[in-house]
C-alpha positions in Angstrom: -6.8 -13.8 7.8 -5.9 -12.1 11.3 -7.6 -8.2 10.9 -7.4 -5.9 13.6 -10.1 -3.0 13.0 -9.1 0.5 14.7 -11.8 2.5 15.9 -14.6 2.6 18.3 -18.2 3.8 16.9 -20.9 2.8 15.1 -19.0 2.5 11.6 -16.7 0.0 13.3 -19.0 -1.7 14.8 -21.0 -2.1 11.0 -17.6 -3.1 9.4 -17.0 -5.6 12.5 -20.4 -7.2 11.6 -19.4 -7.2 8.0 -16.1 -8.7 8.4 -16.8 -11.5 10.7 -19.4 -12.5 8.3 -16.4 -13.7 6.1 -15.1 -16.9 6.3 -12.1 -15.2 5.4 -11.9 -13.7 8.5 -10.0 -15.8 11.0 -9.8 -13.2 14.2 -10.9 -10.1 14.4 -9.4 -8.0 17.1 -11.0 -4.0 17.3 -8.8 -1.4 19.0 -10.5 0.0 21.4 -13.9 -1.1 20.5 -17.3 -0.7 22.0 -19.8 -2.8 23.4 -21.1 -3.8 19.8 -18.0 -4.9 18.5 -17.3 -7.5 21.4 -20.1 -9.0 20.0 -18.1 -10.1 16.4 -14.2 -9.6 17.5 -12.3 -9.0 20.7 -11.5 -5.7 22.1 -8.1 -4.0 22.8 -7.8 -1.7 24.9 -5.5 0.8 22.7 -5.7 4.4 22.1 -6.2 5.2 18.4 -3.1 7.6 19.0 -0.8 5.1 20.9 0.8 4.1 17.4 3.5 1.9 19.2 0.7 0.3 20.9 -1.3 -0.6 18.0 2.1 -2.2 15.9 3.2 -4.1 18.8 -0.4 -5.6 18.9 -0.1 -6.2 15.5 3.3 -8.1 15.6 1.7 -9.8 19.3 -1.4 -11.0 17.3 -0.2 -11.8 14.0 -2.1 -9.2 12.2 -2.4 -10.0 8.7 -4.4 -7.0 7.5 -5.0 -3.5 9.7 -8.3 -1.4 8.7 -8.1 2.3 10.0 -11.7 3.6 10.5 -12.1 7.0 12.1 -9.6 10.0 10.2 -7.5 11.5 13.1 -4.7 8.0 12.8 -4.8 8.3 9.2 -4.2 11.9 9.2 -1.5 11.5 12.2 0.0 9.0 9.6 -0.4 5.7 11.1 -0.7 3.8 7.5 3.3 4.8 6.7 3.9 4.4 10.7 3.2 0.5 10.4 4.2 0.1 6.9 7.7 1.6 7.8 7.7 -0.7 11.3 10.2 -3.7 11.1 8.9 -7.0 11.3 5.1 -5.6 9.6 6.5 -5.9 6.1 3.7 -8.2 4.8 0.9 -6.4 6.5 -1.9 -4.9 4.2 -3.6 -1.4 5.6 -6.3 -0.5 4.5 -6.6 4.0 4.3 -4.6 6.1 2.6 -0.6 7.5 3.6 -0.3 10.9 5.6 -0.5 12.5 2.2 -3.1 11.0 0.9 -5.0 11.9 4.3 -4.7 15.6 3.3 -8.2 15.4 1.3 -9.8 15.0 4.6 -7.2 17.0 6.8 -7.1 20.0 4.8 -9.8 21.8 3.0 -7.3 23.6 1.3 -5.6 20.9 -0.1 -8.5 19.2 -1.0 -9.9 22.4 -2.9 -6.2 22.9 -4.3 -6.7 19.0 -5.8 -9.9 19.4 -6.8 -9.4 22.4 -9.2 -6.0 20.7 -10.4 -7.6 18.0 -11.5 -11.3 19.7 -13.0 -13.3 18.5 -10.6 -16.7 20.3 -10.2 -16.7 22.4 -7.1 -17.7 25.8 -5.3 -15.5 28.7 -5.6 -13.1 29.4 -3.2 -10.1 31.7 -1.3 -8.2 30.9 1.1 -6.6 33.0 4.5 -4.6 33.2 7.2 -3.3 35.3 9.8 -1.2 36.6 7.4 -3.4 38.1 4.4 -5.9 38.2 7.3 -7.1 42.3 6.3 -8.0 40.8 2.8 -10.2 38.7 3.9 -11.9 40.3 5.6 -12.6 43.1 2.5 -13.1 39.7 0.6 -15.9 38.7 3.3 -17.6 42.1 3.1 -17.5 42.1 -0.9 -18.9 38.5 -0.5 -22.5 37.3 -2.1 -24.6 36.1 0.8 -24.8 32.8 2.4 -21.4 32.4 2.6 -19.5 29.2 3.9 -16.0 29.4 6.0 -14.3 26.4 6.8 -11.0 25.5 9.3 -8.7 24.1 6.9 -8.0 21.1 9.3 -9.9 18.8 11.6 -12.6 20.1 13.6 -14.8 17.1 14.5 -17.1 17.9 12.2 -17.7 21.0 13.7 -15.4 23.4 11.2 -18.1 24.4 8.9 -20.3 27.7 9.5 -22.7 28.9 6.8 -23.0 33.0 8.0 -26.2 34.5 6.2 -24.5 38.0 7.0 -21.6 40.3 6.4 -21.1 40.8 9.9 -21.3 37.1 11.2 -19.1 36.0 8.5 -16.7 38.6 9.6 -17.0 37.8 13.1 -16.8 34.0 12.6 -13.8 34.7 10.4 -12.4 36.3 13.4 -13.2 33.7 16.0 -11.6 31.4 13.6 -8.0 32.8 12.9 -7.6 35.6 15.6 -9.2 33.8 18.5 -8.5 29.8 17.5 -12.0 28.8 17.6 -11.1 25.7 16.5 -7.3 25.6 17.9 -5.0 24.7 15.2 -7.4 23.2 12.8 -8.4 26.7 12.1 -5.3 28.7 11.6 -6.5 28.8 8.2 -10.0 29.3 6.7 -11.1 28.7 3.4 -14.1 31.0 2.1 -16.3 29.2 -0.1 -19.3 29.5 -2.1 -22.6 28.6 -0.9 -24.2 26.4 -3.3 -27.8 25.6 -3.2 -29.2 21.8 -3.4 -29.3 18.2 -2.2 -26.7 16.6 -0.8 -25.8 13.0 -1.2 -22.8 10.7 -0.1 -20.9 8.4 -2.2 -18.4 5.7 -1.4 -15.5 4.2 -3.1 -13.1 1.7 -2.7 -9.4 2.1 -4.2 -6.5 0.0 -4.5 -4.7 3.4 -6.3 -5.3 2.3 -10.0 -8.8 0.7 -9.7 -11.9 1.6 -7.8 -15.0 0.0 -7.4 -18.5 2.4 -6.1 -20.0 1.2 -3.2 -23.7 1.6 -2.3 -24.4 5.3 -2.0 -26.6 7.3 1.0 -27.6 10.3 2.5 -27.3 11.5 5.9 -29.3 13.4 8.2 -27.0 15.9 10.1 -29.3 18.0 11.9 -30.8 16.9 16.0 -33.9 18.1 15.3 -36.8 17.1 12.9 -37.5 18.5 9.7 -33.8 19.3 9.1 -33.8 21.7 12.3 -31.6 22.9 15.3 -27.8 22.0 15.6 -25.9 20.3 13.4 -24.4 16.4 14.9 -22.5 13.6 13.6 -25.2 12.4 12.1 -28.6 11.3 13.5 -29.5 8.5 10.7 -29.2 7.6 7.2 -31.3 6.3 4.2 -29.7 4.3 1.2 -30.1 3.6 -1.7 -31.3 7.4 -2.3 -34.2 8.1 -4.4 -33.2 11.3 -6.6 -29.7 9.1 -7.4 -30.6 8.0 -11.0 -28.3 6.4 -13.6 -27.9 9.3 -15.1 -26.5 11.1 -11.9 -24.8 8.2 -10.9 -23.0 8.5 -14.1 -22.1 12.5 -14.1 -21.1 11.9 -10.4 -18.4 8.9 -11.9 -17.5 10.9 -14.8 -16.8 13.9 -13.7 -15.6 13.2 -10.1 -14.5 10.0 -9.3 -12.4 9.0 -12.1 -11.1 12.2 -12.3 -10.3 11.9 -8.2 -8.7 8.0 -8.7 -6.5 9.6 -11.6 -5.2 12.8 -9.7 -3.9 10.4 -6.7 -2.3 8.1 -9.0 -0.8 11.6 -10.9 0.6 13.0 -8.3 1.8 10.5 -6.8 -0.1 9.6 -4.0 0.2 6.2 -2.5 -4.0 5.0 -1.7 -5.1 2.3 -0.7 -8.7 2.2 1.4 -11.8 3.8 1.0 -12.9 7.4 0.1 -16.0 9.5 0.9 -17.4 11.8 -1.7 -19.9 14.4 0.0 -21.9 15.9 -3.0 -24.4 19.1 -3.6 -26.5 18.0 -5.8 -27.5 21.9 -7.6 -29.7 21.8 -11.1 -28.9 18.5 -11.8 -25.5 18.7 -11.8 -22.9 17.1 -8.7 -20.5 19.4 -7.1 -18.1 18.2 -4.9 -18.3 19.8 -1.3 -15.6 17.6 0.6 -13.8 14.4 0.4 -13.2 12.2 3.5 -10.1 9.4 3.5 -12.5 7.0 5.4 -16.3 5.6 5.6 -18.9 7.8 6.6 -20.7 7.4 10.1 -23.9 6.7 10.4 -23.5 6.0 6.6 -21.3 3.2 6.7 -24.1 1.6 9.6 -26.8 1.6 5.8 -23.9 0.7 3.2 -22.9 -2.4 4.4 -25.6 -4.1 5.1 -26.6 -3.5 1.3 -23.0 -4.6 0.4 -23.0 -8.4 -1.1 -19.9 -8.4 -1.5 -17.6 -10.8 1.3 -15.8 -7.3 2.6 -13.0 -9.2 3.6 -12.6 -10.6 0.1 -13.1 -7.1 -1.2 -10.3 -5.4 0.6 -7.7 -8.2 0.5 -8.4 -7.3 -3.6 -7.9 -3.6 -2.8 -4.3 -4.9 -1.4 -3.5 -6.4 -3.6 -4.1 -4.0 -6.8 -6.5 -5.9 -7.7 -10.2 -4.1 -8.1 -10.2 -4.6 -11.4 -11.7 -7.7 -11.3 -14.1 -7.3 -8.8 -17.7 -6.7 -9.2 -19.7 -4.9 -6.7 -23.4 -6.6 -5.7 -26.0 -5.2 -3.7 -28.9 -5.9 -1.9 -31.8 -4.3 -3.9 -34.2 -3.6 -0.4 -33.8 -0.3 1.0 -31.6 0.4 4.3 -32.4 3.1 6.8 -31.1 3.7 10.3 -32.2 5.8 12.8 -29.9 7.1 15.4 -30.1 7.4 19.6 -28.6 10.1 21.2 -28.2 11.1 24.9 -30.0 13.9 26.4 -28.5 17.4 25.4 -26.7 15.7 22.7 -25.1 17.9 20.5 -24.5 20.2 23.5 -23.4 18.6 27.2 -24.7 15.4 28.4 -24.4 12.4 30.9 -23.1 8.9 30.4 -22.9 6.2 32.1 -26.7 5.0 31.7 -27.9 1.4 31.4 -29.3 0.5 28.1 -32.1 -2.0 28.3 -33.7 -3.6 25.1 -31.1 -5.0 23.3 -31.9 -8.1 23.4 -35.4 -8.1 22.0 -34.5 -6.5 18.2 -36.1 -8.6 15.9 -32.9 -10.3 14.1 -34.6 -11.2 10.5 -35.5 -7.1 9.6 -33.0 -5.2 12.0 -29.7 -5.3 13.6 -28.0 -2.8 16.1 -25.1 -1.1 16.2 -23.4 0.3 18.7 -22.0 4.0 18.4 -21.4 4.9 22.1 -21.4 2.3 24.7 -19.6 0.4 26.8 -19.8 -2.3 28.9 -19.4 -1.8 32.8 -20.1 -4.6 35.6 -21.6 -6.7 32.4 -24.2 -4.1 31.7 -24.3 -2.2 28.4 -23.6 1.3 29.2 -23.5 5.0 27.5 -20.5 6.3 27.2 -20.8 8.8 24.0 -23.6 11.4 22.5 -24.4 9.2 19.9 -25.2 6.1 21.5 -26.5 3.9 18.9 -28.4 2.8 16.0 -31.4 0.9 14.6 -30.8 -0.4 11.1 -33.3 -2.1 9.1 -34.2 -3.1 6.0 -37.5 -2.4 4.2 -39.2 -2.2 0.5 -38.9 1.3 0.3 -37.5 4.5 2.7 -41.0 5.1 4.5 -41.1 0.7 5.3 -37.4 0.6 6.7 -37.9 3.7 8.7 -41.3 2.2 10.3 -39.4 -0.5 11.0 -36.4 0.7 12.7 -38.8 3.3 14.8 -40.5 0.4 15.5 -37.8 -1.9 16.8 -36.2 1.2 18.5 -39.3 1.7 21.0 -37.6 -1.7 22.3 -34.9 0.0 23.2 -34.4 2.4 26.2 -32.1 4.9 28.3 -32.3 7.6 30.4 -32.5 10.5 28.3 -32.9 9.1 24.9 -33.9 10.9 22.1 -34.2 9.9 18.1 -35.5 11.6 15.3 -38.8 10.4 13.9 -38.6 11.8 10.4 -35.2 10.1 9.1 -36.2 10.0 5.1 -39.6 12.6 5.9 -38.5 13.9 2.4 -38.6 10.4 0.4 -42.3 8.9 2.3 
């Protein structure tokens, strides 16, 4: 099978490891790519919004199979753009239509489907311009923390807990009177803040069977002990301790049947993988938002636990298929443990030569590349999240010594990584 693999950070570079591990896989090409992924696939260099780019590659290449990584293509609609394109009538894509995107590319809709369907979530309201005077008497009426949101995408950035009337109100403002976030937050939904412990889940669907993939938890914040700004993610644990049978079951009871079943109802076409981001509050899950794609730095923890030959796994979830697929995974823990450029989450420099690389100990770790890129054939940073150490251990405390460990090998100017990835699981 010919795959072509669209994206260019560390998730990509963890699927291209996974994928070229299959002898399934004949060529992998990854559009654009990074440093990492030339090591498993060739490189193209495409734009992940250059849609006639990416289908005349696929009819110049042969693609047998496209797999859409980051949101922005699949919320641009790039699954029905290909699908729709003449001479692509056989390929296979794995991520969901334009509409299906919507659970990631709106919070509205994705609260709307959420509460169509009974799924467990916070209470919400939604405004705009329009009823704009009402919410702010709904803000200042408003229990305390309260959570606004830009309806669309915000690179991760769209979420603002206010622990005041006033900042909610002037956030609210930013947001819809000022375009804080541009177009993404033209509309703002106002949720309730729900206290807990959050945990990500991962599904594959074929849009009448799914199959739960290894599940994680994420470490948002640049600083240790949970503190200071919040980034795209500075490592990630999994399995995840608290994540018993019993919650495993709730969670698949009450969220992801229910969520496979409302696509299928209302008729949305989905084929690829979804995110579930939980609050885990007394016990009981409550779903905060979905994503139409893997998770990053999750994905970088997940698939190296995954068994499963991927590429086998999703030519199933093609074909409608799931149904007879079982899921195996790796019983050792996985942690990684991410290296950012200086000044990361705010401004910073790229450009740097990373040194190192070459000296990871291949039998407990691997790397993957997140930012980078290769210049003059030196690896280079070219992103604020640069890369990551994953490893595998006995337990959380054993993979995170290890990937510490191996990451002291590593080395940039300016590079900075949290030391307490896990600190509340060791």
């Amino acid at each position: 099978m010919r795959i072509l693999l669209l994206g260019s950070g560390g998730r990509e570079n963890a699927l291209a490891w996974k994928l070229s591990a299959s002898p399934r896989c004949e060529k992998l090409f990854i559009a654009p790519g990074n440093a990492g992924t030339a090591r498993f696939g060739t490189n193209l260099d495409i734009s992940l919004s250059d849609f006639d780019k990416i289908r005349k590659a696929c009819l110049a290449e042969k693609i047998d199979m496209v797999i859409v990584g980051p949101e922005e293509p699949l919320v641009k609609g790039i699954t029905d753009y290909l699908l729709s394109s003449k001479g692509l009538e056989n390929l296979h894509v794995i991520g969901p239509g334009r509409e299906g995107a919507q659970l990631e590319g709106s919070k509205a809709f994705a609260k709307s489907f959420m509460i169509r369907h009974g799924i467990p979530t916070a209470a919400y309201r939604e405004f705009t311009i329009d009823n704009y005077a009402e919410g702010v008497e709904y803000l200042q009426q408003h229990d305390l923390p309260i959570v606004l949101k830009a309806d669309g995408l915000a690179a991760g950035k769209g979420v603002v807990i206010c622990e005041n009337h006033l900042e909610a109100i002037a956030e609210f403002e930013l947001m819809i009177q000022r375009a804080k976030f541009g177009e993404a937050g033209k509309k703002v939904v106002v949720e309730q803040f729900l206290k807990g412990i959050e945990i990500s889940v991962f599904v594959l669907t074929d849009g009448k069977n799914y199959v739960i993939l290894p599940e994680a938890k994420d470490y948002k914040r640049v600083g240790e002990a949970d503190t200071g700004p919040n980034t795209g993610g500075m490592g990630a644990v999994s399995p995840v301790p608290f994540a018993d049978t019993t919650l495993l079951q709730k969670i698949e009871e009450k969220v992801i049947r229910p969520t496979v079943e409302g696509l299928r109802k209302d008729g949305l076409e989905y084929r690829g993988f979804i995110f579930f981001g939980f609050m885990i509050s007394d016990g009981e899950p409550y779903m905060i938002e979905y994503n139409c794609r893997m998770g990053d730095p999750e994905t970088e923890v997940v698939m190296p636990r995954l068994k499963n030959d991927l590429v086998e796994l999703l030519e199933s979830a093609a074909s409608q298929q799931l149904d007879k697929v079982k899921i195996e995974t790796d019983p050792r823990t996985a942690c990684t443990v991410v290296a950012v450029s200086g000044g990361y989450p705010g401004e910073y420099k790229k450009g740097y030569e990373i040194t190192g690389l070459d000296e990871i100990n291949p039998a407990d770790s691997i790397v993957f590349h997140m930012g980078t890129t290769l210049k003059e054939g030196k690896v280079v940073t070219s992103g604020g999240r640069v890369l990551c150490v994953t490893s595998w251990g006995l337990s959380v405390f054993d993979a995170v010594e290890i990937s510490k460990e191996e990451m002291q090998k590593i080395s940039f100017r300016d590079m900075y990584y949290r030391q307490d990835i896990g600190f509340e699981f060791s």
